[in-house]
N, C-alpha and C positions, 0 to 999 in steps of 0.2 A: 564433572566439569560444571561450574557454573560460573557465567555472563551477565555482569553487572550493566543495567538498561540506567540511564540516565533520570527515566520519572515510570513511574507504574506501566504494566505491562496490559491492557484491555482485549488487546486485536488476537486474533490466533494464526501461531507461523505457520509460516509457508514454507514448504523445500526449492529451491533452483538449482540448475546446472548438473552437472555429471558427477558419476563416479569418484572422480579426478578433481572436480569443483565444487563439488557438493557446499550446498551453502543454507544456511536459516534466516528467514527475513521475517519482519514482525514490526508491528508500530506501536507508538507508546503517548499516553498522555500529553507528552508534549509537543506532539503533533512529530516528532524525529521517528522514519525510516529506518531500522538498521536491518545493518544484512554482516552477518558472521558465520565465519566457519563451521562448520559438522565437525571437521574433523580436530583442530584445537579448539577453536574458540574463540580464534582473535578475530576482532572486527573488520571487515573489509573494505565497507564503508556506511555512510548515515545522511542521509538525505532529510534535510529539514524542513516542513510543511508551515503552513498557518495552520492555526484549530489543532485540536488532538486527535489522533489516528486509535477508532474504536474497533472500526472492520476489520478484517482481514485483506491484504494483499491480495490482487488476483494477479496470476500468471496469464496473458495472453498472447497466444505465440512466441515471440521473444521477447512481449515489454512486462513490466510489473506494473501493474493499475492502482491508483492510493487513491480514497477518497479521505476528506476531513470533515470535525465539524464545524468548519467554518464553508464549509460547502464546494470546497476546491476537490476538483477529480486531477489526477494527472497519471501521463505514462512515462515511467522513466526505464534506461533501458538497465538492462544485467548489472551492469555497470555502476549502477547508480544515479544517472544524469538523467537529467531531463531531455524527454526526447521530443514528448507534447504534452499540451495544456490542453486538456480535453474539452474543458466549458469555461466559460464565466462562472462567478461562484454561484451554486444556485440556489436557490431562496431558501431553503429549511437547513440545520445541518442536518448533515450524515451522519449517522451511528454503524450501518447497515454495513456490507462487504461489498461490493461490487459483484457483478454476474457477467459474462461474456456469453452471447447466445447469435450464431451468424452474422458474426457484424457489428453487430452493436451490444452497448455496455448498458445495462441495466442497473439502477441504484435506487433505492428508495430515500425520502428525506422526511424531517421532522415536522416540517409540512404538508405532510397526508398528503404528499404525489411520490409517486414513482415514475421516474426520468426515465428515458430511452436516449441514451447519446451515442454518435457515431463515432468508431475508433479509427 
């Protein structure tokens, strides 16, 4: 099987859902979300960012965490929607993946800090 992305692939997927839902989610270049099937292939849906999506998706609890590098965090749910805007953009871009660790979301940026944001 293979799943044509819209612009280069950087981030590394992530797996969501069940069994029964099994799904691959990954972001790309062009700052576009997408989330596809395991089991065909077809797209499910594609969520589209500012900046390009280098990280990897983090799963937390039920949301998916996207950083960009134009410095936008957000959480969007299963679904694909936006559910929150996590920050303002923040000053360096992100290349980094996000980290969940009790609470709070962890990100480093291109500006030699490492953010602590609450989710």
């Amino acid at each position: 099987m293979k799943t044509k992305s819209l612009k280069p692939i950087f981030s590394r997927c992530i797996r969501i859902g069940s069994a029964a839902t099994e799904s691959i989610v990954f972001g790309s270049h062009d700052g576009s979300i997408t989330c596809f099937s395991a089991k065909n292939g077809s797209i499910r849906w594609i969520y589209k960012m500012s900046g390009s999506v280098l990280g990897a998706p983090c799963v937390v609890g039920e949301r998916i965490v996207v950083a960009s590098t134009a410095g936008n965090v957000v959480a969007l749910t299963m679904a694909g929607e936006v559910e929150k805007i996590i920050s303002k953009p923040l000053d360096g871009e992100i290349f980094s993946t996000p980290s969940a660790i009790d609470g709070s979301l962890y990100v480093g940026a291109r500006d030699d800090h490492l953010y602590k944001l609450w989710i």
